[in-house]
Wavefront OBJ file of the C-alpha trace (Angstrom):
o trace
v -6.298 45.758 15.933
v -7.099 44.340 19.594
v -4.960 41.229 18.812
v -1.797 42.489 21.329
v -4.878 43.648 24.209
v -4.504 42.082 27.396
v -8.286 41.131 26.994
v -8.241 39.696 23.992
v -4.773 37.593 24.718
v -6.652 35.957 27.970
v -8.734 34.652 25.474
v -6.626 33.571 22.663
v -2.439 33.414 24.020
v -1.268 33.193 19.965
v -2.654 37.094 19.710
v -3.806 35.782 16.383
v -7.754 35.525 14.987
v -10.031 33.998 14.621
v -11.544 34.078 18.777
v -14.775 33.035 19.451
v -16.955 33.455 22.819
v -19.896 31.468 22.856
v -22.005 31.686 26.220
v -18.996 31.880 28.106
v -17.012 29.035 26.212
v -13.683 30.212 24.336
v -11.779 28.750 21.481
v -9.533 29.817 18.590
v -8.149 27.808 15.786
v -10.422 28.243 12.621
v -10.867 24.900 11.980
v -11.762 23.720 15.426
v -13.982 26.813 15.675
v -15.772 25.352 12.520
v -16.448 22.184 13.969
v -17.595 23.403 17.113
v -20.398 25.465 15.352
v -21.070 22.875 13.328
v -21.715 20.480 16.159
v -22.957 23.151 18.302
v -25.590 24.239 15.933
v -25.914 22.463 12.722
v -28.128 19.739 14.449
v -29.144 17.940 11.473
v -26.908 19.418 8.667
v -24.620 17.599 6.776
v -21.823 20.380 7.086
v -19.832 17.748 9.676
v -21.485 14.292 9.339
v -21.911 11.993 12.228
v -21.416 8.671 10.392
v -17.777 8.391 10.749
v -15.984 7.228 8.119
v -17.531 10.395 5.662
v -16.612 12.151 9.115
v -12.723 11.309 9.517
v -12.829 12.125 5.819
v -13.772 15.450 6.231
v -11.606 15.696 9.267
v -8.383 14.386 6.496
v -9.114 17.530 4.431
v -9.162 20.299 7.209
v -5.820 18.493 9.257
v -4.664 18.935 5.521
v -5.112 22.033 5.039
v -3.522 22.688 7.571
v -0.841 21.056 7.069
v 0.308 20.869 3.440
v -1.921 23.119 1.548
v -1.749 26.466 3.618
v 2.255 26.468 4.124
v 2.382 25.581 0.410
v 0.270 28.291 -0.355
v 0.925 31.071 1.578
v 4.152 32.239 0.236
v 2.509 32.491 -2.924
v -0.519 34.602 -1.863
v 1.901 37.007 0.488
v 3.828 37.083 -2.748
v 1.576 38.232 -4.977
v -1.305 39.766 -2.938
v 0.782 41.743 0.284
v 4.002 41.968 -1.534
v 4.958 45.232 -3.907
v 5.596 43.853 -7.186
v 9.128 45.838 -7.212
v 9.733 43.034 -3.818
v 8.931 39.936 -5.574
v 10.851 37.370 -6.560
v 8.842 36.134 -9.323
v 11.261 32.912 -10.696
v 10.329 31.713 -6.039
v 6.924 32.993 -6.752
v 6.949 30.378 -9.886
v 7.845 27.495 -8.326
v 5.643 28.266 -5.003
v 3.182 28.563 -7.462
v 3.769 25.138 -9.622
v 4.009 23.162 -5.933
v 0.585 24.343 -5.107
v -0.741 23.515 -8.262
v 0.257 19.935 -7.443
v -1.523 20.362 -4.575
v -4.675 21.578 -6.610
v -4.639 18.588 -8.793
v -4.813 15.995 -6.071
v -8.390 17.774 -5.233
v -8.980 17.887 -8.970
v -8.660 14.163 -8.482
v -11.048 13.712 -5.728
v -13.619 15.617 -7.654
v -14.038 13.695 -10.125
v -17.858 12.356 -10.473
v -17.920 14.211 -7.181
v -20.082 17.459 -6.822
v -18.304 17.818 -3.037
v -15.363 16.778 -1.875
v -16.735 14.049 0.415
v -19.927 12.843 -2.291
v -23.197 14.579 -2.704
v -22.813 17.159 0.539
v -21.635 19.953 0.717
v -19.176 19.875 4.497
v -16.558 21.505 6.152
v -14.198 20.294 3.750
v -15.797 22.000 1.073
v -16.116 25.284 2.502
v -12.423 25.255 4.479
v -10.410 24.214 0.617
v -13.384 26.274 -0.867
v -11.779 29.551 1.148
v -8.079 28.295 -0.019
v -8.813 27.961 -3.594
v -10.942 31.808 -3.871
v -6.696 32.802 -2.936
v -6.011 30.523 -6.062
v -8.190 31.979 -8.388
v -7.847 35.231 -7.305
v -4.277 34.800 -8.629
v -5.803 34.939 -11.950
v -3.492 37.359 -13.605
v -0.366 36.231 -11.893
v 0.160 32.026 -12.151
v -0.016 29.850 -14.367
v -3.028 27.457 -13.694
v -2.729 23.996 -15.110
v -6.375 22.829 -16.367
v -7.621 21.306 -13.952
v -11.995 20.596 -14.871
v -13.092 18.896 -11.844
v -11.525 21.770 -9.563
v -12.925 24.301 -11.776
v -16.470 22.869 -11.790
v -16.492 22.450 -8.004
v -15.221 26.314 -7.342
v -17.969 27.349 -9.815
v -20.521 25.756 -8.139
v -19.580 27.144 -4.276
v -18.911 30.215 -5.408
v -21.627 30.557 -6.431
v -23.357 30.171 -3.258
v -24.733 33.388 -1.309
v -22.448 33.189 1.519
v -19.678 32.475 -0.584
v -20.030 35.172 -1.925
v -20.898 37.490 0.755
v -17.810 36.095 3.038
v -15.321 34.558 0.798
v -15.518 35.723 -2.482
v -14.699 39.816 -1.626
v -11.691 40.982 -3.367
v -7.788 39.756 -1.989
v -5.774 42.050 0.245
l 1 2 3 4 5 6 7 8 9 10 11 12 13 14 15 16 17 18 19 20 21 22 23 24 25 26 27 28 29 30 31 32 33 34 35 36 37 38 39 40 41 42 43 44 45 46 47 48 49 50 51 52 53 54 55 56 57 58 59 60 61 62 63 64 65 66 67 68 69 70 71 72 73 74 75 76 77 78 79 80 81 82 83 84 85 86 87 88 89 90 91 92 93 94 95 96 97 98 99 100 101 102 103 104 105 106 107 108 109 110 111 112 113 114 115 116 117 118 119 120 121 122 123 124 125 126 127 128 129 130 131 132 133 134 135 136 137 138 139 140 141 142 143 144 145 146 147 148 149 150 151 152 153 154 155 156 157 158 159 160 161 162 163 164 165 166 167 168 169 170 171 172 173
């Protein structure tokens, strides 16, 4: 509710969150907010690794994100989740819904004989696609999943993690 505040647009001019303030140091942008906490304070974590080819792949997955996978799938999610079922138009819904599941299956791919997305870690990447697909499979009654094993391992394991849970896994709205 403080997004339209003067205060709060000094700090962020898009009047959208997230915001942080960190000992005087301002940034928004989720993703760059993740890797500045990461850097800032995972000193020895493998949440953003310093080598940097497994770093620049991490980096791939949260650009895409970004860029394919979250304006793929947020008419579907508006659709479903913020829009009154009387409002939908369930045959664009569909086919939102079928060209994020191609989406979906190109991390099924890279999960095979994977436990993360970027090897044995668990990184940024996991946890940024990790928030992206709880929206997917909170669609549960609503689309029409292809299988997809590799995906559905991965998401089991994650979310089952405490924060995951705590943070990510509440219920859609």
């Amino acid at each position: 509710g403080v997004v339209n505040d003067a205060p709060y647009r000094a700090m962020n001019p898009n009047g959208r969150v997230p915001t942080i303030e960190d000992d005087g140091f301002v940034l928004w942008e989720s993703n760059s907010i993740l890797r500045y906490l990461a850097m800032q304070y995972g000193k020895g974590a493998t949440l953003y690794p310093a080598e940097p080819k497994v770093r620049a792949s991490v980096d791939r997955w949260l650009d895409w994100s970004l860029s394919t996978l979250q304006p793929a799938e947020r008419p579907v999610f508006w659709g479903y989740v913020r829009t009154p079922a009387a409002e939908r138009d369930v045959a664009r819904l569909n086919a939102d819904a079928a060209t994020v599941a191609g989406l979906w299956r190109m991390i099924d791919r890279q999960l095979q004989g994977r436990d993360f997305l970027e090897g044995g870690a668990f990184t940024l990447a996991d946890l940024v696609l990790g928030a992206y697909a709880r929206r997917w499979y909170g669609l549960d009654a609503q689309v029409d999943r292809p299988a997809m094993p590799d995906l559905d391992r991965w998401y089991q394991g994650i979310g089952g993690r405490a924060g995951f849970r705590q943070h990510v896994g509440v219920p859609l709205s």
